[in-house]
C-alpha positions in Angstrom: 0.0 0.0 0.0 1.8 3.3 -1.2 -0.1 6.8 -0.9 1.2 9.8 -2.2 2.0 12.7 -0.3 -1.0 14.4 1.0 -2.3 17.4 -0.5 -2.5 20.8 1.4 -4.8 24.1 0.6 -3.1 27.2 1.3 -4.8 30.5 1.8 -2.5 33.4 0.6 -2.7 36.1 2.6 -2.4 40.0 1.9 0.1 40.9 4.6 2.5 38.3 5.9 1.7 37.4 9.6 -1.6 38.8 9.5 -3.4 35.3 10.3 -1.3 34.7 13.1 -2.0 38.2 14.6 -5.8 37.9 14.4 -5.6 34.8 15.9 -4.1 36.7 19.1 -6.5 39.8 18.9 -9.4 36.5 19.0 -7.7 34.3 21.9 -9.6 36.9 24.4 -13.1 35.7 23.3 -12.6 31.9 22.8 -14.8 30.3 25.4 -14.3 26.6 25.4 -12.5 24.6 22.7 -10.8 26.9 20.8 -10.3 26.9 16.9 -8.5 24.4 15.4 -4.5 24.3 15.0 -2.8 27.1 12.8 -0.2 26.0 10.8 1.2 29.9 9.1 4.4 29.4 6.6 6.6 32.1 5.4 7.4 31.0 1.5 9.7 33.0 -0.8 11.4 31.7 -4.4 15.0 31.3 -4.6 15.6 34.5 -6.5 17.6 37.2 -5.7 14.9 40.0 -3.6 12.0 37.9 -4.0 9.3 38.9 -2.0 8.4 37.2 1.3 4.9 35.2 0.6 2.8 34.0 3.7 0.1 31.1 3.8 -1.8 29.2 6.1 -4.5 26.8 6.6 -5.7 24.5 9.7 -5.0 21.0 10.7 -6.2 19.1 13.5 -4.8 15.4 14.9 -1.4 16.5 15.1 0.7 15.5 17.8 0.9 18.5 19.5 2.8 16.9 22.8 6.1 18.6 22.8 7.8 21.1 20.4 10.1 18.8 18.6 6.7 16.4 17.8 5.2 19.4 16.1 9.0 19.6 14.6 8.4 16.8 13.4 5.2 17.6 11.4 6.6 20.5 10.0 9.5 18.6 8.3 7.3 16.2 6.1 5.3 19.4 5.8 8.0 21.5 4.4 8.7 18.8 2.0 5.7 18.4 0.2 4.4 22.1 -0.2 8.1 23.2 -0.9 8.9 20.6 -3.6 6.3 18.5 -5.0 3.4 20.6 -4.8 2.4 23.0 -7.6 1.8 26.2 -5.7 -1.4 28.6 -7.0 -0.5 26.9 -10.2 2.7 27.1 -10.8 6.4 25.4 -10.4 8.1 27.9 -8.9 10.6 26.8 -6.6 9.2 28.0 -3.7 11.6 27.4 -0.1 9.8 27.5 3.3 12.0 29.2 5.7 9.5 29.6 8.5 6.8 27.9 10.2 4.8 28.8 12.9 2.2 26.3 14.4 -0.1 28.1 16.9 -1.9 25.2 19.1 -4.9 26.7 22.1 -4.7 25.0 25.4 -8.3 24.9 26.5 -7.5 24.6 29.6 -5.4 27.1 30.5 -6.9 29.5 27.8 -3.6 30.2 26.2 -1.9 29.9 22.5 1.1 27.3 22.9 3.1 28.0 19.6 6.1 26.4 18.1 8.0 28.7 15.4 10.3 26.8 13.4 13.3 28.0 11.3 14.7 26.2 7.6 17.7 25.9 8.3 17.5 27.3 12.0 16.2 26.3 15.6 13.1 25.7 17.1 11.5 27.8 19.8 8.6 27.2 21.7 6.6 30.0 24.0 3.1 30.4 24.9 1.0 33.8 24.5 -1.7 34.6 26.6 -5.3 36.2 25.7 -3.3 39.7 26.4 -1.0 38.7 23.3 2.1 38.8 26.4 4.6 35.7 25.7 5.6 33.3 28.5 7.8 30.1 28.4 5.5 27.0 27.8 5.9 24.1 31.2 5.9 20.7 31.0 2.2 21.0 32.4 1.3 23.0 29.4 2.1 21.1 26.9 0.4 17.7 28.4 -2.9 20.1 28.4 -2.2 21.4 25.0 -1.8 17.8 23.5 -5.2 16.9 25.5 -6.6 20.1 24.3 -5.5 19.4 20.0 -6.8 15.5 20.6 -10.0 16.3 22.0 -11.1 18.6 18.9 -9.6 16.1 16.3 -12.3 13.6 18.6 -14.7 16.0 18.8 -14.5 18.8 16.0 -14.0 16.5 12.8 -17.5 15.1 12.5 -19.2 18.7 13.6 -21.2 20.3 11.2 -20.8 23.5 12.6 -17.2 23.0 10.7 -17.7 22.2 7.8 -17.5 25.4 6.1 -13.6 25.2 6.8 -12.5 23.9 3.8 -9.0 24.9 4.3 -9.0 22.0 7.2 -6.2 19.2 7.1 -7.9 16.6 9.5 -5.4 14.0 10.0 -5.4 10.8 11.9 -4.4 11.5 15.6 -4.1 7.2 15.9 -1.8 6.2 13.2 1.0 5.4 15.9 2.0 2.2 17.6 -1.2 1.6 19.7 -0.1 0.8 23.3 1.8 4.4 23.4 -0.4 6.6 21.7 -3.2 4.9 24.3 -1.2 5.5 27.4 -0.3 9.3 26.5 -3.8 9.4 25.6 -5.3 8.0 28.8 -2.5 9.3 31.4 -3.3 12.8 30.2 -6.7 12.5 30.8 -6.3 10.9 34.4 -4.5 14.1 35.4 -6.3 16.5 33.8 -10.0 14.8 34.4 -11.3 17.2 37.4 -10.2 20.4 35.0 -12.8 18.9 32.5 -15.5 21.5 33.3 -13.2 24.1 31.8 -13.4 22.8 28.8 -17.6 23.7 28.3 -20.6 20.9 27.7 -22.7 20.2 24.7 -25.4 23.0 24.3 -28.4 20.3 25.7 -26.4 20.5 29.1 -27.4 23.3 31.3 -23.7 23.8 32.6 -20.2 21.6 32.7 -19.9 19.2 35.2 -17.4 16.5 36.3 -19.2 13.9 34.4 -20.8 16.0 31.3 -18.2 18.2 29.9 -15.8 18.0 26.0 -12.9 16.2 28.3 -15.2 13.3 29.2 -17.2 13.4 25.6 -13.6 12.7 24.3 -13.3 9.7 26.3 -16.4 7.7 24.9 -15.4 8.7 21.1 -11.8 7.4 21.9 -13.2 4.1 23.3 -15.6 3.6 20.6 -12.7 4.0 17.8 -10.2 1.5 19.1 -11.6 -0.3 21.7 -8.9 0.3 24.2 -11.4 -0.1 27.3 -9.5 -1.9 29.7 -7.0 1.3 29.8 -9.5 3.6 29.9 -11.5 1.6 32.9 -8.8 1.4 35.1 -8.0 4.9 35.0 -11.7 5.8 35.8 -11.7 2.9 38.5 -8.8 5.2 40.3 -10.7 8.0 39.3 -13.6 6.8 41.2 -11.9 6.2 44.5 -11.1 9.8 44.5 -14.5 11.1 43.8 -17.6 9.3 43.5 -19.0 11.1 40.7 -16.8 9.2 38.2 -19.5 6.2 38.8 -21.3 7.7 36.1 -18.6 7.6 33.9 -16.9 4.1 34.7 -20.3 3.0 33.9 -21.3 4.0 31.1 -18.0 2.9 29.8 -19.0 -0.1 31.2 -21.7 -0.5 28.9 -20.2 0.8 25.8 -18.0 -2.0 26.6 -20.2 -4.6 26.6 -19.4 -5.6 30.3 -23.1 -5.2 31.7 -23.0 -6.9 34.7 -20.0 -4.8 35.8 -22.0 -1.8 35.2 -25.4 -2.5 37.2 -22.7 -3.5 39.9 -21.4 0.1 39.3 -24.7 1.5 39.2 -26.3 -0.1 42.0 -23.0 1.2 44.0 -23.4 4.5 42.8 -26.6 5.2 43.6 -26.6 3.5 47.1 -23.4 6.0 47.6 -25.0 9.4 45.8 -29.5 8.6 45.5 -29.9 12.1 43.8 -27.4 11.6 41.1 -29.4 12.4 38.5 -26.3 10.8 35.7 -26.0 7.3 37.5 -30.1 7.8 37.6 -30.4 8.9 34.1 -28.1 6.2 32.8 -29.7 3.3 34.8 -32.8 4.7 33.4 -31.4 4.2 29.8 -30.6 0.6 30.7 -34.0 -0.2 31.5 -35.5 1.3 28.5 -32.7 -0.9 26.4 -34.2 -4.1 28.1 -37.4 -3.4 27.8 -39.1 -2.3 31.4 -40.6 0.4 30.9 -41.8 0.4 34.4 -38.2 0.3 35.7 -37.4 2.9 33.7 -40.1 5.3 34.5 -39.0 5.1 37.9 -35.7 5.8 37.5 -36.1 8.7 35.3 -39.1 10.4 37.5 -36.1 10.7 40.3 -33.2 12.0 37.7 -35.8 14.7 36.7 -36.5 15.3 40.7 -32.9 15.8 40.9 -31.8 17.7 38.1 -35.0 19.6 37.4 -33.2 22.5 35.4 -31.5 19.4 33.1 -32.5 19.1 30.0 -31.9 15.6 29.1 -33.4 13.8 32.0 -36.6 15.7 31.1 -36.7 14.5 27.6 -36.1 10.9 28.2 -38.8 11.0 30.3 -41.0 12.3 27.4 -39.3 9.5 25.7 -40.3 6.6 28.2 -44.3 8.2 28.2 -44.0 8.0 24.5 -42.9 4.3 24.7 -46.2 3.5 27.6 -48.4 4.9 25.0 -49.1 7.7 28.0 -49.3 10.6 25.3 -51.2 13.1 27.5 -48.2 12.6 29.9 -45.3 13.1 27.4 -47.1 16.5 26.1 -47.2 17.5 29.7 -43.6 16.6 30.5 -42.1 18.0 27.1 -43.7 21.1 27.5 -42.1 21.5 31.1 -38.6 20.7 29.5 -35.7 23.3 30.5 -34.7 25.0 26.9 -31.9 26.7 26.9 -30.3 28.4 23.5 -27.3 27.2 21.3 -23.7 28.5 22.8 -21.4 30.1 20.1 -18.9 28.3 18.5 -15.1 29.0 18.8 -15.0 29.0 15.2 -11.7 31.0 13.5 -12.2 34.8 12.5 -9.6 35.8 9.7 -9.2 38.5 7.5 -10.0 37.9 3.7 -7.3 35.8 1.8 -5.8 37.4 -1.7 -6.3 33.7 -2.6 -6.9 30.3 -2.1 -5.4 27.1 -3.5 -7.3 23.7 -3.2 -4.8 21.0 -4.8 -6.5 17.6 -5.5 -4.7 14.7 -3.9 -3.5 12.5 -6.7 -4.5 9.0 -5.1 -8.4 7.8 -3.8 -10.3 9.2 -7.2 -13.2 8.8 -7.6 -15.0 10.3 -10.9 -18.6 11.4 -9.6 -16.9 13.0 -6.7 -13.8 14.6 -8.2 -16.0 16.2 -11.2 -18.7 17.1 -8.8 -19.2 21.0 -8.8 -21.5 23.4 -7.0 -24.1 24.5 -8.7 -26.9 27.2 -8.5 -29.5 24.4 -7.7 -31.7 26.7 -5.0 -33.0 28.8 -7.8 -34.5 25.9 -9.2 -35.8 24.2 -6.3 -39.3 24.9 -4.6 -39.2 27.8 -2.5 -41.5 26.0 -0.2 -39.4 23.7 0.2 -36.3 25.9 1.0 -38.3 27.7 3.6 -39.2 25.3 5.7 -38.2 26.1 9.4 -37.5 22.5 11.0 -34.1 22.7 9.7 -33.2 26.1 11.8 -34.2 24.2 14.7 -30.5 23.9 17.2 -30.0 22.7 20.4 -32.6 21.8 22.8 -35.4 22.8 20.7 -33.9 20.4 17.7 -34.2 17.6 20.3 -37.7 18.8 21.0 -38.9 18.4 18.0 -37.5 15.0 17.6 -39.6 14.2 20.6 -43.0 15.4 19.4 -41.7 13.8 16.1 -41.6 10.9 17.8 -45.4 11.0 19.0 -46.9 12.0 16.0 -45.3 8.7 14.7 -46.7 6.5 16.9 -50.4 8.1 16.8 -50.5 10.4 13.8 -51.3 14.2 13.6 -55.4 14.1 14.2 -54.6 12.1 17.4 -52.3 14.5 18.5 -54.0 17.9 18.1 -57.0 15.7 20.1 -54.4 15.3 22.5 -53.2 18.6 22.7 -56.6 20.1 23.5 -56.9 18.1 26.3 -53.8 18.7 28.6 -53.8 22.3 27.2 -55.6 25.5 27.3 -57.0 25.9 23.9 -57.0 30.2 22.3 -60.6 29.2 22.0 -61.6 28.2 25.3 -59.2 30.7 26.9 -61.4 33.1 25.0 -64.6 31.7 26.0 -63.4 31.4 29.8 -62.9 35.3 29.9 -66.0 35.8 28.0 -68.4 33.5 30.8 -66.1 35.1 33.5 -66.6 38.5 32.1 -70.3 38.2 31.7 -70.4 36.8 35.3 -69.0 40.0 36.6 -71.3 42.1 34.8 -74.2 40.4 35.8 -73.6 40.3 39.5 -72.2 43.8 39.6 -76.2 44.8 37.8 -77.5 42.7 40.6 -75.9 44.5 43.1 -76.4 48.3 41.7 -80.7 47.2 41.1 -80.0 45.9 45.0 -80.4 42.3 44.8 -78.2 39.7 46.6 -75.9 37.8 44.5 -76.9 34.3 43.6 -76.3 31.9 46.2 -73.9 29.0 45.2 -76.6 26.6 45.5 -77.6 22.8 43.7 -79.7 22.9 40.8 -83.6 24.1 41.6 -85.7 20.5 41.5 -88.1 20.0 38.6 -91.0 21.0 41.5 -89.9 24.7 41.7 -89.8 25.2 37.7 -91.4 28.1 35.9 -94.1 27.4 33.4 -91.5 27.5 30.7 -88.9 26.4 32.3 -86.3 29.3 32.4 -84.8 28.3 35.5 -83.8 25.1 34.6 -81.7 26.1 31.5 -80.1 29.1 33.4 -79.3 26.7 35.7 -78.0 23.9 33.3 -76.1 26.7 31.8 -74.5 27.8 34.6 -73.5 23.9 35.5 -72.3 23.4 31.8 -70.0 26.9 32.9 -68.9 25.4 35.7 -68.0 22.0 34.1 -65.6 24.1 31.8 -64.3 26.3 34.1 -63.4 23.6 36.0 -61.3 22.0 33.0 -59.7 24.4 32.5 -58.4 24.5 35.8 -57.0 21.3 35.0 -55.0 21.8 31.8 -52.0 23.8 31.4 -50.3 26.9 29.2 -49.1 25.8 26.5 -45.1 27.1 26.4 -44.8 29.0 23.6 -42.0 27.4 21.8 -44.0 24.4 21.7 -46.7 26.1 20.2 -44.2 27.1 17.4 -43.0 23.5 17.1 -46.6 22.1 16.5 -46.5 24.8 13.8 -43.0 23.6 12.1 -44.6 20.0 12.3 -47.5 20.8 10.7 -45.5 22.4 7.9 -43.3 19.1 7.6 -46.7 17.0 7.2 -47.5 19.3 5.0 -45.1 19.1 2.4 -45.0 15.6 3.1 -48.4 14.4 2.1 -48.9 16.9 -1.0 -45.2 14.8 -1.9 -46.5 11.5 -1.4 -50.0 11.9 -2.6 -48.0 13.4 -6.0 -45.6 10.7 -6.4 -48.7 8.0 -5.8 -51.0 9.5 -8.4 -47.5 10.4 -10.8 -47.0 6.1 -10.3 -50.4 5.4 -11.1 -50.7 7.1 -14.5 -47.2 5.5 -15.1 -45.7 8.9 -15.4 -42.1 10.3 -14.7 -41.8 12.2 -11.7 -39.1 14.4 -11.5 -37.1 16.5 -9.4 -34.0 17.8 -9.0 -31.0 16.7 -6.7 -31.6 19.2 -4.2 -35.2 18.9 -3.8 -35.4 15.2 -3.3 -32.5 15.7 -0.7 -35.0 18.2 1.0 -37.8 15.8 0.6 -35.8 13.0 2.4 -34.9 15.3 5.0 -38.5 16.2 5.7 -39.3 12.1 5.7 -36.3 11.5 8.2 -37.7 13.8 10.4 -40.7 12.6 10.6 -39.5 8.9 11.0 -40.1 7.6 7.5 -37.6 6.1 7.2 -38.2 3.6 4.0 -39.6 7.1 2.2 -36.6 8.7 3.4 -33.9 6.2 2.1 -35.7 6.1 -1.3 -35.8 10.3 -2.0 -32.1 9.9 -1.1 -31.3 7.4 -3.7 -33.1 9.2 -6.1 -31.1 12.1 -5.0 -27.7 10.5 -5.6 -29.2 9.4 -8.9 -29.2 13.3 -10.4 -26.4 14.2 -8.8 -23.4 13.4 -6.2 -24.1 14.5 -2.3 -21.8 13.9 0.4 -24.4 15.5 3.0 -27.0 12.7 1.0 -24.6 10.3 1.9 -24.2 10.8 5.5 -27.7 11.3 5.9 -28.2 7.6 4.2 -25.3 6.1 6.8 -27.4 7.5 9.4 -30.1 5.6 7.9 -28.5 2.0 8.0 -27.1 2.2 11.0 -30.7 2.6 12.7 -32.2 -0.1 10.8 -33.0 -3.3 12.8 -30.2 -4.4 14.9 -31.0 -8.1 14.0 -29.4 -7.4 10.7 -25.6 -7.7 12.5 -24.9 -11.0 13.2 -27.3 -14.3 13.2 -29.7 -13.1 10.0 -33.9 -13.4 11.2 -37.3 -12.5 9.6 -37.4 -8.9 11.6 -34.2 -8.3 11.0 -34.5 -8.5 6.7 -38.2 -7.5 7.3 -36.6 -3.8 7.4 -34.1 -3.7 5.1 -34.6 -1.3 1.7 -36.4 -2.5 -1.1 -36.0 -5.7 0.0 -32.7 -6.4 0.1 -30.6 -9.5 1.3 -28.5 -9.0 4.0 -25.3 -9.4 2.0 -27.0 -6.4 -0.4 -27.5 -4.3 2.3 -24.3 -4.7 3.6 -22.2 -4.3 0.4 -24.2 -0.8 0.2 -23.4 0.5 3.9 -20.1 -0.6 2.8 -20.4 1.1 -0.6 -21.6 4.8 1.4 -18.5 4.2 3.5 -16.3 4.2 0.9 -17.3 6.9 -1.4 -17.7 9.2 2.4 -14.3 7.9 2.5 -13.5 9.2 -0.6 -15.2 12.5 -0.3 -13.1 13.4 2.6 -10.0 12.7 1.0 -10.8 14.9 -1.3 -11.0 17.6 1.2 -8.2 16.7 3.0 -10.0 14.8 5.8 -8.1 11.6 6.3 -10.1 10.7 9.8 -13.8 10.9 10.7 -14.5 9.2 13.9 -18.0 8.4 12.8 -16.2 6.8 9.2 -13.9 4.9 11.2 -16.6 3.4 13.7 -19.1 2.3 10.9 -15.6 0.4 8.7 -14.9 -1.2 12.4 -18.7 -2.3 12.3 -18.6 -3.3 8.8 -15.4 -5.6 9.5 -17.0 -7.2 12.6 -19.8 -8.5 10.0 -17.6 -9.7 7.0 -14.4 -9.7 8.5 -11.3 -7.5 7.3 -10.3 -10.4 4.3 -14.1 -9.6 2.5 -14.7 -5.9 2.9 -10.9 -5.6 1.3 -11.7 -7.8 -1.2 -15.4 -6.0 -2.4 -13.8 -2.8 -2.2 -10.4 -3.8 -4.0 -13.1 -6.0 -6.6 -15.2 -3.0 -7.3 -12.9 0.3 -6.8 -9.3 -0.9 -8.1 -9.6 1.1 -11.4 -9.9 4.1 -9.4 -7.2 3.3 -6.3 -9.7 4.0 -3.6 -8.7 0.3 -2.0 -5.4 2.4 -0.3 -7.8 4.6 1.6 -9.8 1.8 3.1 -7.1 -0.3 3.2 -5.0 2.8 5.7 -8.1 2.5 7.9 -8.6 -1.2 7.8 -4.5 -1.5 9.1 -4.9 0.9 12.1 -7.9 -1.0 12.9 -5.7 -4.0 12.5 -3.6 -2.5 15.0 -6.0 -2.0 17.4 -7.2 -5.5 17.5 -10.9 -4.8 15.7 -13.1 -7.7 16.0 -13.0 -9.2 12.2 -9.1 -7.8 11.8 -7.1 -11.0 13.4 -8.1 -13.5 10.0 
């Protein structure tokens, strides 16, 4: 297996230095992560007064650990952009004669930077959020490594990101495995209880010790080797220190298939801490896994009692009422969910470039994707389609709205405005509540000016004591059927406006979603063509995914791929067959190929997940991504199925003209290394 050097983009800039200096006017308002690594180069030609050139671009998964590893990087960087690389087109002859590669330190919110001279020295220093310079520690340089590894885990996959195309992601594992697991692990056992420094997903109200980047970091490392022993024993030691690591050891637990070990750590854990709402929360999860619903409810009712401002123990609540069929219940609980808004990203601020080079690597082609080109398809798509609002929807109130997604699945959108009017207060009947109580007022306040007593709050008047016609018994049937609705309303609750908006965003998606399918039936049954372009049956099967159909969804994005190539298509259809049946891995059954798309065999559907894998895998290469945690995890689950001999072998049998079989082949050795189930035949 022989790949080429990798490709680099390069952003010229106008005024040498001037990337690295806005980085340092921007270290002040990074909050969490930070950007990711700057890598700024100082280029000039080898002719007499040539002018000084600077470029730069980012690069995360580089070993950031000391100053001569990031040495190191520079010197098979220096190599390929100084001599084999055509630079803004042309073969110039550029030399490198300074680097400078600009690293954050979450943790101690600082800039560790290495500048390195060709030929010359190497100098490390640090510069704080004031832009002083101090002499980078021992200690800083285990928290910047911690700090670059936890946004190659982290940041690669983020969508927030992905506008960066000027973004080397490079493979922080490709290193002999029991090393690059020990630095990894022994830098997170001393730097665990600085974790909340670091900041939380948005859906967590605030950092903890057991929800925070640091620990995220930790269950994406796991998943992508499978080093869990190393990683258990450090949280074992962990936990003697503070009990709050229960949470974590367990769930680690469970991600590593040891479940008895982890309802012994549970049960521990919450004999120890009872209002832990993440031990609670977890063992709640459990119990939804296996089925007891009533288990589960329990366990969640006390995580909510004890993290009431949480967001996520509210919603798997909703989640568990959803699963009883108690749909009056999971309106109620989701509209008393905790919503808090989407935190800012650290994302990199620069000034304009003069220009921008984007090389294409010279190995992994593949022809659909290397002539794919963006084209002006919104002005063709429906409008309608373009504008609708589910896909603004961030943080918590994106996971809202897969909850109530989730019960208008199960009972369908009649059923659930039927629902809604009966746990909550109705614009109607809040209107005809003021009206009686208004009229009320009025009357009694006449009553009282003519001098007549109020009425007494009395049972209805007996048929005996009726007028001739009868008028006291239908005032006072009124006044009862009043009372009756009064009394209801008492009962049902405001409806929190954001939820009122997210019943409107549904009915919007169901919308679109049966004018589509009630098209595409009557289009089939005159045996006509029905058409649309690439982008509007990739909105289509977005609108489908949300609203869990699933078959619909898989079948707009095929047709989608069919017009034209769509990496976020193909992401969207990985999500797809990963959440099919979970009978499909291993032992094959009826449910399990019951679900597959159109009908498939199991060996189909696997050579297509495999198939999305590689063309992903492709995609990325072509912009310089050369890891993607999620790409990585699907290939190890691929192997476990057919073993690392077969998925070679289909992708060498149907991808060889190409040379994509060295790209798969990269990942399928480090997984080698790291002892993947299906990689030892």
């Amino acid at each position: 297996m022989v790949l080429s050097t990798p490709a680099v983009p390069e952003l010229l800039e106008t005024e040498v230095g001037e990337s690295v200096n806005a980085r340092t006017a921007a270290l002040q308002t990074f909050k969490e992560l930070g950007p990711p690594d700057l890598v700024h180069l100082s280029k000039t030609t080898q002719k007499a007064g040539a002018k000084v050139s600077g470029t730069y671009h980012y690069v995360t998964g580089v070993d950031a650990s000391s100053s001569s590893a990031v040495a190191a990087y520079f010197n098979g960087l220096t190599f390929s952009l100084g001599e084999e690389q055509v630079w803004f087109g042309r073969h110039a002859g550029w030399k490198i004669h300074t680097g400078i590669y600009c690293a954050y330190n979450a943790f101690s919110r600082v800039d560790v930077r290495v500048l390195v001279k060709i030929p010359g020295g190497v100098e490390a220093y640090v510069v704080d959020s004031q832009g002083d310079k101090h002499p980078a520690s021992e200690d800083q340089w285990t928290e910047t490594y911690l700090s670059a590894m936890i946004r190659a885990l982290l940041f690669t996959d983020d969508e927030a990101y992905s506008f960066i195309s000027y973004w080397c992601r490079l493979n922080p594992f490709d290193g002999v495995p029991p090393k690059v697991a020990a630095r990894f692990i022994d830098a997170f056992e001393s730097l665990f209880f600085k974790g909340p420094t670091l900041g939380c997903v948005a859906e967590v109200q605030a950092p903890t010790l057991t929800n925070n980047y640091l620990v995220d970091s930790l269950y994406k490392f796991v998943k992508i080797t499978g080093l869990y022993e190393p990683a258990l024993k450090a949280l074992e030691r962990l936990a003697k220190i503070d009990s709050d690591v229960q949470a974590v050891l367990a769930r680690t637990q469970i991600l590593a298939n040891e479940e008895v070990r982890a309802v012994e750590t549970l049960h521990f854990g919450i004999r120890v801490s009872p209002r832990d709402y993440n031990l609670l929360q977890l063992q709640a999860e459990y119990c939804l896994k296996k089925g007891r619903l009533d288990w589960a409810l329990d366990c969640s009712v006390r995580a909510v009692n004890a993290a009431p401002s949480e967001f996520l123990p509210w919603a798997q609540l909703v989640q568990i009422y959803t699963k009883m069929g108690d749909y009056e219940q999971a309106l109620l609980t989701l509209n008393s969910c905790p919503m808090s808004t989407a935190r800012e990203q650290d994302l990199p601020k620069m000034p304009p470039p003069a220009k921008a080079h984007f090389p294409l690597p010279t190995d992994g082609v593949l022809e659909e994707i290397w002539n794919t080109t963006e084209s002006d398809e919104q002005n063709a798509a429906d409008p309608g389609l373009l504008k609708l609002p589910a896909p603004t929807l961030r943080s918590t109130f994106a996971k809202a709205y897969e909850l109530l997604t989730g019960i208008a699945s199960k009972i369908g959108w009649d059923a659930l405005l039927k629902y809604r009017s009966n746990v909550f207060i109705m614009e109607e009947e809040y209107r005809k509540d003021r009206k009686i109580k208004h009229e009320r007022r009025v009357s009694n306040a006449s009553k009282l000016t003519n001098g007549e007593a109020p009425p007494p709050q009395a049972p209805a008047a007996s048929s005996d004591k009726l007028s001739p016609d009868g008028s006291e018994k239908n005032e006072t049937k009124e006044e009862e059927d009043d009372d009756d609705e009064a009394n209801k309303m008492k009962s049902k609750r405001l409806c929190e406006r954001w939820l009122d908006n997210l019943f409107m965003v549904l009915y919007e998606d169901l919308r679109v979603y049966t004018v589509w399918r009630a098209e595409y039936v009557h289009y089939k049954s005159q045996q006509l063509a029905y058409r649309k372009t690439a982008l509007e049956w990739e909105l289509l099967g977005m609108v489908a995914l949300r609203l869990r159909h699933h078959a619909e969804a898989a079948d707009a994005f095929q047709q989608s791929l069919a017009v034209k190539f769509s990496h976020r298509v193909l992401w969207k259809l990985l999500d797809y067959y990963e959440t099919l049946d979970s009978g499909i891995t291993g032992p094959t059954t009826n449910a399990a190929t019951s679900n597959l798309p159109h009908h498939q065999s199991v060996a189909q559907f696997r050579e297509a997940y495999l198939d999305t894998i590689v063309r992903l895998t492709a995609w990325n290469h072509r912009w310089y991504i050369d890891f993607s945690p999620r790409l990585v995890v699907a290939l190890r689950r691929a192997i476990a199925d057919d073993g690392a001999i077969r998925v070679s072998s289909i992708v060498e049998a149907n991808y060889k003209p190409q040379g994509v079989e060295d790209l798969i082949e990269r990942d399928v050795k480090i997984l080698r290394l790291y002892g993947a189930l299906g990689t030892d035949a």
